[in-house]
N, C-alpha and C positions, 0 to 999 in steps of 0.2 A: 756649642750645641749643634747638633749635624739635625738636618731639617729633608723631609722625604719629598718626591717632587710634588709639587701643588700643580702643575698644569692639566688637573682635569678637575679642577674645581672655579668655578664661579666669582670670584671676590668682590668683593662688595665696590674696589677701585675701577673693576674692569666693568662692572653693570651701570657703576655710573657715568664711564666715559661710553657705554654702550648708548643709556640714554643722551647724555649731551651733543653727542653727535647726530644722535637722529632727529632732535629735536631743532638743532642749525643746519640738518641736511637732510634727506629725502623728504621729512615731514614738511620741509616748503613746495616743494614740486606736487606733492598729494594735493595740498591746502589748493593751488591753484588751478589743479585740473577740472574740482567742483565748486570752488569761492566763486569764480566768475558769471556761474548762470544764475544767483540767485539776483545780483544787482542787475540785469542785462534790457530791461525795461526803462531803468530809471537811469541806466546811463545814456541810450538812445535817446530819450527827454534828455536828456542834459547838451546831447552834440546839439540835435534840432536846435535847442533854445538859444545856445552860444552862438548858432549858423544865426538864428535872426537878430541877435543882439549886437552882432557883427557888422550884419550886413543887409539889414530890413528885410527879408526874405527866408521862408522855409525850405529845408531840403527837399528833395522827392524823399518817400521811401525807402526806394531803394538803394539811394544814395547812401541814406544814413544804415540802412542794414549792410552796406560795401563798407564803409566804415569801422560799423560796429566788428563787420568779419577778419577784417583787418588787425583790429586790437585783440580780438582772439589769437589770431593764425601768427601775430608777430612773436608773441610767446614761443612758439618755435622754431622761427629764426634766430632769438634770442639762444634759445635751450642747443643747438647745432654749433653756435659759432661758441658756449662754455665748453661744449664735447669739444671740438677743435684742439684748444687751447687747455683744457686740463692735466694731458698730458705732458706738456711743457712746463707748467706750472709744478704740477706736484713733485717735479724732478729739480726742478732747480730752485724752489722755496721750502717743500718737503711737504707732508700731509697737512702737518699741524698750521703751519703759519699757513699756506691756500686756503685752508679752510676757513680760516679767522678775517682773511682776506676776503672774500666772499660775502661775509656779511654785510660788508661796508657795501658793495653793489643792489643788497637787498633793503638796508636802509635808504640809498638814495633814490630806489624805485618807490619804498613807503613814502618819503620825502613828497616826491611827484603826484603818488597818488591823493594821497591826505590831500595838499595845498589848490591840486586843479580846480576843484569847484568853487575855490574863492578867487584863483587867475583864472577863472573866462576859459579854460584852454584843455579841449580835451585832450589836443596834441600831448600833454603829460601823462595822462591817460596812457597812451599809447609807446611812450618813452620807457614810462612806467612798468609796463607790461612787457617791454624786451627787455628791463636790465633782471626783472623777475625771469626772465627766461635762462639768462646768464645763468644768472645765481643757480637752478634748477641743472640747467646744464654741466656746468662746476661738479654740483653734488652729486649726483647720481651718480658718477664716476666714484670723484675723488670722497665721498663717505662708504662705499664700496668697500674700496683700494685701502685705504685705510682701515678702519674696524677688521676686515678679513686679515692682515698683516698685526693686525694687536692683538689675536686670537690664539690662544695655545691649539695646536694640533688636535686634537682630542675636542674640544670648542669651538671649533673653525663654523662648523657647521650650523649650530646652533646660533653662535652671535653674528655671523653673517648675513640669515635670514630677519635679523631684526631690521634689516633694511627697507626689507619688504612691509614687516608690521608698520614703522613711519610713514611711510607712502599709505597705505591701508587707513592710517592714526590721520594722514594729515586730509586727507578724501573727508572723511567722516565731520572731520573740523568743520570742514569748509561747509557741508551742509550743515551744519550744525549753528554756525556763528551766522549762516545765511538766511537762517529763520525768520521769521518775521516780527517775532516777541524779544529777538535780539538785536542783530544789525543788521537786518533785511529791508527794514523800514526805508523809505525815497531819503528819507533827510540823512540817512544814517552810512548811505554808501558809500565815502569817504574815508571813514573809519574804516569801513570792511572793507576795502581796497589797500588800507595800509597796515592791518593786519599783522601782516609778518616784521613788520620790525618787532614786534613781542619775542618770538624763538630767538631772531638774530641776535637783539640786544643779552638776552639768555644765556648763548652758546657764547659770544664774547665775553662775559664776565665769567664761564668757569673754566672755557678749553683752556686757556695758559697756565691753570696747577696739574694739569695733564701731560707726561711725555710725546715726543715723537714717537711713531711708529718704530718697533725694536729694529727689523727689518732692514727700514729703512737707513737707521741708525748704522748698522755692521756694515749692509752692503753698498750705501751709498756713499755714508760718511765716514766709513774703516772704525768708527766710534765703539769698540767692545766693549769698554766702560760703560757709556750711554747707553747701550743695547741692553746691558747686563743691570742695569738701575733701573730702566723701562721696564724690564720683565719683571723682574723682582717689585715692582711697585702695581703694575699691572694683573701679573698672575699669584703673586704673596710669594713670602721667602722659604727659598728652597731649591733642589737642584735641576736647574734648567741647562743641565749640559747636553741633553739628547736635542732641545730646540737648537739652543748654538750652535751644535753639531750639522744638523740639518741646514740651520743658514750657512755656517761656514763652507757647506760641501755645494750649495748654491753659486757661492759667491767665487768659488775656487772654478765652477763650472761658466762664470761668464767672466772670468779675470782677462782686462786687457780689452772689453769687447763696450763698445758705447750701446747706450740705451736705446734702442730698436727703435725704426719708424711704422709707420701702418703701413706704408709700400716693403721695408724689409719681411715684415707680418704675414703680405699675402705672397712672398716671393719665396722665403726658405721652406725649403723641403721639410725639415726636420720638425716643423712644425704643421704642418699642411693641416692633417687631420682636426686637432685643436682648434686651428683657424676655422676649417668647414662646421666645427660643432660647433662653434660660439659663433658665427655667423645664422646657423639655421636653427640652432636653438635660442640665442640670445637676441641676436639683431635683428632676425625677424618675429620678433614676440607680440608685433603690433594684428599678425595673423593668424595670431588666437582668436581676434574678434573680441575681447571680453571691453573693449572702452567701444565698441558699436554697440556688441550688446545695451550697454547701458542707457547708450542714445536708443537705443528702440525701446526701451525698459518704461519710459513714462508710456508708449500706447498700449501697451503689454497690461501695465495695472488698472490703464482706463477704458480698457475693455475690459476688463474684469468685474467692472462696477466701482470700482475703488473712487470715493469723489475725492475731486482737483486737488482740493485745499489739505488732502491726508497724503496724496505719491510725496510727498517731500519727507515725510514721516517714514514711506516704505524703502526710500530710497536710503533713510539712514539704515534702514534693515538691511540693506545691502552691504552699506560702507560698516556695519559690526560684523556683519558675516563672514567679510576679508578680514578686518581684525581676527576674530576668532580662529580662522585657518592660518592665518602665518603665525597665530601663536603654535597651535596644533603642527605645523611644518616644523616651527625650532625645536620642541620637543621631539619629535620622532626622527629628523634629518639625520642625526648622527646612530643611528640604532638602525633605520632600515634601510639606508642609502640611499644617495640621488639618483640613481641609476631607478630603482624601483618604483620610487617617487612620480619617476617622471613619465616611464612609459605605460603604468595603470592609468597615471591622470590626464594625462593626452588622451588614452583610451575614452577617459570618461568624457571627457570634452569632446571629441567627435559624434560618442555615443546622443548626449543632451543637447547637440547642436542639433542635431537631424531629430530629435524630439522635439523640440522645439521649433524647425521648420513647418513641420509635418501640423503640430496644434496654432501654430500660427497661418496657416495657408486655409485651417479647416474652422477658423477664432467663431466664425459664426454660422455652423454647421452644428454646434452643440454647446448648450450654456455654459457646461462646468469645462469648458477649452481656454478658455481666458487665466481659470483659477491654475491650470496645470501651466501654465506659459509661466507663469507670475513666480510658481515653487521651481520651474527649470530655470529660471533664471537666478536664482535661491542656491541652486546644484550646481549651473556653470559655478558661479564665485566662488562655491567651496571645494570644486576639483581645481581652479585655477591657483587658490590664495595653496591649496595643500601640494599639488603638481610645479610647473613653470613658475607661477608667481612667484615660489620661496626659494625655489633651486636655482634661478639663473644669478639669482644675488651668490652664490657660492663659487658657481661653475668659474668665472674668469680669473677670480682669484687663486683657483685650484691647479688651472691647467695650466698654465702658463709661469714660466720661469721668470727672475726680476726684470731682465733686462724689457723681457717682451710685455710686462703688465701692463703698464701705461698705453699702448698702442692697439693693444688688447679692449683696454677700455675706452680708446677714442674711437675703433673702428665701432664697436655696439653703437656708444653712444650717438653718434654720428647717424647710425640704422636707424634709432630706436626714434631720436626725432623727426629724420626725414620721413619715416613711418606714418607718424602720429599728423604731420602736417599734411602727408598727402590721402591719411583716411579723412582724417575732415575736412578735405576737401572734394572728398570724391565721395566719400559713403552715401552723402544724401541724395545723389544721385541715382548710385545703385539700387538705396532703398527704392526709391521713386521710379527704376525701371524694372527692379524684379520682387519687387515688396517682400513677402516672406522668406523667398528663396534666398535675399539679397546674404544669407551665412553660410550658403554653399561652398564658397571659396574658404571660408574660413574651418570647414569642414573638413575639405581635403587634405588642409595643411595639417590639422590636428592628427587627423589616422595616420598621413606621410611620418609626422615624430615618432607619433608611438613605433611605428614599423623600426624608424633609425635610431632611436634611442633601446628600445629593446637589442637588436642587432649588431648594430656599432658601439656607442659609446661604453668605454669600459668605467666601471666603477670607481669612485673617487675617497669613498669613506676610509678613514683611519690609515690615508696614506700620507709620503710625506712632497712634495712637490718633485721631487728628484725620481721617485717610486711612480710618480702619477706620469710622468716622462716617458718613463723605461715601458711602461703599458702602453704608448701612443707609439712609441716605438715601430712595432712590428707592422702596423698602419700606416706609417710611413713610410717603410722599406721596402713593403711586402713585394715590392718585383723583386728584390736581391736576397741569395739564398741566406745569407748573412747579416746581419744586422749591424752598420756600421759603429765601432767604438764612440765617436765622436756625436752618434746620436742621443745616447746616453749625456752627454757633457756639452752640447751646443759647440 
């Protein structure tokens, strides 16, 4: 029976290795970006109490708030040193088994956390929260790199941004389970700090009836068999010779050559441009502002009038808003392209940022300014989860050829957390020296995208990696009147 191709259809094998991935990977790094502030009281009680039970004496202050800043911020030193190491990892264990591997790190940080408050020791606490970083760090690459690699052509787009939805899924958790009628309660923060062994144990018990990555399979492990059983199980039965084709013509184009480092990354020509895009679109994504906003977002609603005990409420408003956009992004990704995607929504993100300045500088010049901060910040989410948010999960997978992916994803990764460790570290400052204004900078950067992605980046939809090449091509040759053969083929 001759069977027509199926690789632009859905199957019900690929939406579930779609969910079980996201659910043992970005959805853990979502969970802890907002799990943490709801216990953050009652963990502070908890160091104090150990310091006197220790040692007959109270901390200062602000000893224990150095402390407590410390179990925050170790989480990305934790999330820096998995980027590090992902890329070595996924190459010489492969997608599937790293990943399965990773769980084991997020179990014995739940280990840690669960057990501390009956060992006296918040130090687990804090052990806890860097191997959660790992694990974070791990994912965000390697559930990337993977799921965009099990994707048929035609699908790339759409199931690559579900990456973005689990992060979005796992934010929303976190306030969610942080409630107070759930596991928010002082006696209960143990449990909510151990949390994630639920996904982990999850994602262990289904990814091994899952293939490797096809990809991975052809180009790493010469496996055509295994490649040609993955897809077929993956995409359903039928003729997947134009995918093989494309890998094969991949893998003929890096024959003989070892898997790239982040220094080879920023040194070949032939790739310059790709690198400059996924550095200022990817790596620097923490200059969107949209996790500042969010910290300015509780004074945003309590100037509004909104009482205390309800922003936890508005803030899940937020965390379904990104939900709802990165769903709204996988649908439309592949129909209107990332190119378009990106440089309207940049647009709109510069636009709402300086709306937003403008009604926060004036919050008590006029009553209904509070209510219009509170809906832009409502706006930012939904240009960010439809713009940046859903496209950068596509972009590194797209641009870049096998050898160079992994390197690709450790230089983001890499950005993306020393980002994030040096905005919370500095933001509260800036709030505190230019209060409203303090999103100026995050303004600039958004207009500068828009400009370079309208301009520069060439389009990526319904190509094949070898095709999205030959378009970076002329970008990186453009002094020579000719375009070298070997640009095309690495």
């Amino acid at each position: 029976m001759d069977y027509k191709p199926a690789t632009g259809v859905l199957t019900p094998n690929l939406a579930f290795l779609t969910l079980i991935l996201g659910i043992g990977g970005t959805f853990q790094y979502g969970l802890h970006i907002t799990l943490i502030n709801s216990p953050a009281k009652h963990i502070q009680g908890f160091i104090n109490n150990t310091w006197y039970q220790r040692y007959g004496t109270t901390l200062n202050p602000d000893t224990v708030m150095l402390l407590w800043s410390f179990i925050v911020s170790v989480y990305s030193i934790g999330g820096l040193i998995g980027s590090l190491v992902v890329g070595y990892l996924s190459v010489t264990f492969g997608r599937k088994k790293t990943q399965l591997y990773n769980n084991v790190v997020v179990l014995l940080g739940a280990l840690l956390m669960g057990i501390s408050r009956t060992a006296n020791s918040f130090e687990m606490i804090i052990l806890g929260r860097f191997l959660y970083g790992i694990n974070a760090g791990v994912s965000l690459n390697l559930h990337t790199m993977y799921i965009g690699e099990c994707a048929p052509q035609r699908l790339r787009g759409m199931v690559t941004v579900t990456v973005c939805f689990f992060i979005a899924f796992g934010k929303l958790m976190g306030f969610v389970v942080g409630l107070r009628e759930l596991l928010g309660a002082e006696e209960m923060w143990p449990y909510l700090m151990s949390a994630s062994a639920i996904p982990a144990l999850i994602q262990l018990a289904t990814l091994p009836f899952f293939p490797e990555s096809p990809r991975y399979l052809l180009i790493d492990k010469s496996d055509k068999d295994g490649c040609l059983k993955a897809m077929q199980m993956l995409w359903g039965p039928g003729d997947h010779g134009s995918e093989m084709d494309e890998m094969l013509a991949e893998k003929k184009a890096i024959e003989g050559e070892q898997i790239k480092s982040v220094k080879d990354l920023l040194r070949d020509r032939s790739v310059r441009w790709q690198m400059i895009s996924l550095v200022l679109i990817c790596g620097a994504c923490q200059l969107i502002g949209i996790n500042a906003v969010y910290f300015y977002a509780y004074d945003v609603f309590q100037k509004a009038g909104i009482p205390a005990t309800q922003i936890p409420y508005m803030s899940l408003g937020t965390g379904f808003t990104e939900i709802l956009t990165s769903i709204l992004c996988g649908s439309i990704i592949d129909r209107l392209g990332r190119k378009l995607l990106l440089w309207t929504n940049y647009g709109m993100l510069a636009l709402t940022l300086a709306l937003l300045t403008t009604t926060l500088s004036l919050q008590d010049s006029f009553y209904w300014f509070p209510y219009v901060s509170s809906i832009l910040t409502f706006i930012l989410t939904l240009s960010y989860g439809l713009g940046p948010g859903g496209v950068n999960c596509v972009l590194p997978t797209e641009m870049f050829i096998h050898s160079y992916r992994p390197a690709a994803y450790c230089l983001i990764g890499v950005m993306n957390w020393v980002g994030l460790f040096v905005l919370s570290l500095v933001f509260p400052f800036i709030v505190e020296a230019l209060g409203p204004f303090c999103f100026i900078f995050f303004l600039v950067y958004c207009f500068s995208m828009a400009v370079f992605t309208f301009l520069v980046l060439p389009e990526t939809k319904d190509r094949s990696i070898m095709e999205i090449l030959e378009s970076f091509a002329p970008l990186n040759f453009r002094e020579q009147k000719k375009i070298p053969v070997y640009a095309t083929q690495l």
